[in-house]
N, C-alpha and C positions, 0 to 999 in steps of 0.2 A: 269460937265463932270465926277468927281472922282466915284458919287455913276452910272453912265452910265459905264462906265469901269470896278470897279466892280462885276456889272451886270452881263456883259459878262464876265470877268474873273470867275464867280463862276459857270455860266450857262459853260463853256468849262470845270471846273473841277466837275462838276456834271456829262455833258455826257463822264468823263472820256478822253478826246483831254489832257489836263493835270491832272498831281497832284495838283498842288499847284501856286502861285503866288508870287512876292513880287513888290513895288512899287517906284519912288519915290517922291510921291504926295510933301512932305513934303521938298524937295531939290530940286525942279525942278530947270536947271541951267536959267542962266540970259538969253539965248538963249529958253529959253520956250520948252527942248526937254524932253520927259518926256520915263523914261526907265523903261520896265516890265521885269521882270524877271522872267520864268517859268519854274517849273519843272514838268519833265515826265519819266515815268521809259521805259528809255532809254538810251543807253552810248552814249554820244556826244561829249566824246573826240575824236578826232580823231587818236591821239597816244595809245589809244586803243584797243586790240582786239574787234570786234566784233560794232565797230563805224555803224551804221546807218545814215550816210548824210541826204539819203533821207525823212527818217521819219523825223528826225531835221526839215528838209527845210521845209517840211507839215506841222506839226505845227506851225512855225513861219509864214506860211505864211497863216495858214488858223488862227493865232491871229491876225496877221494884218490887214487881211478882216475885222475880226468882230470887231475888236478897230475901223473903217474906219465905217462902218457901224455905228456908234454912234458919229462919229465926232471927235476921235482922230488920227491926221493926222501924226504930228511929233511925233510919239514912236517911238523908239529902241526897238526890241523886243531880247530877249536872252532866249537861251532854257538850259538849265540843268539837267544835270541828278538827279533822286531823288533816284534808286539806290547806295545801300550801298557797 
C-alpha cells in the first residue's frame, strides 16, 4: 500500500493539486489510522487573512478520492500551507 500512496501522492504534486506530502508510514498508531500531510500554496489558517476554506476542502477531499481509489480507506488527511 505505501509505494500505491506514494503514487498518487506524487502523481497530485506533479499535476500541481499539491506541493508536497509527508507521511506516517513509519508510526502508524496501533489503531491502523495512517495520517498525510499536505501541502499547497494556499493559506489555510483560518485566523488568517485571506483563508480559502473552499480550496482546503478540495483538496482534502479530491486526496481522499485518490488514497480511496488505491485502497487506503483510514487516512486523516491534513492540508497545510507551503507559503512562507
Amino acid at each position: 500500500m505505501r509505494g500505491d500512496v506514494n503514487a498518487v501522492l506524487n502523481g497530485l504534486v506533479r499535476e500541481r493539486v499539491i506541493t508536497g506530502f509527508d507521511t506516517n508510514f513509519d508510526g502508524i498508531s496501533a489503531l491502523g489510522i495512517l495520517h498525510i500531510a499536505v501541502t499547497a500554496d494556499l493559506i489555510t489558517d483560518p485566523r488568517i487573512p485571506g483563508y480559502e476554506r473552499p480550496k482546503v476542502m478540495a483538496i482534502r477531499n479530491r486526496v481522499t478520492k485518490e488514497l480511496e481509489g488505491v485502497g487506503a480507506t483510514d487516512v486523516i488527511v491534513s492540508v497545510r500551507s507551503a507559503l512562507k
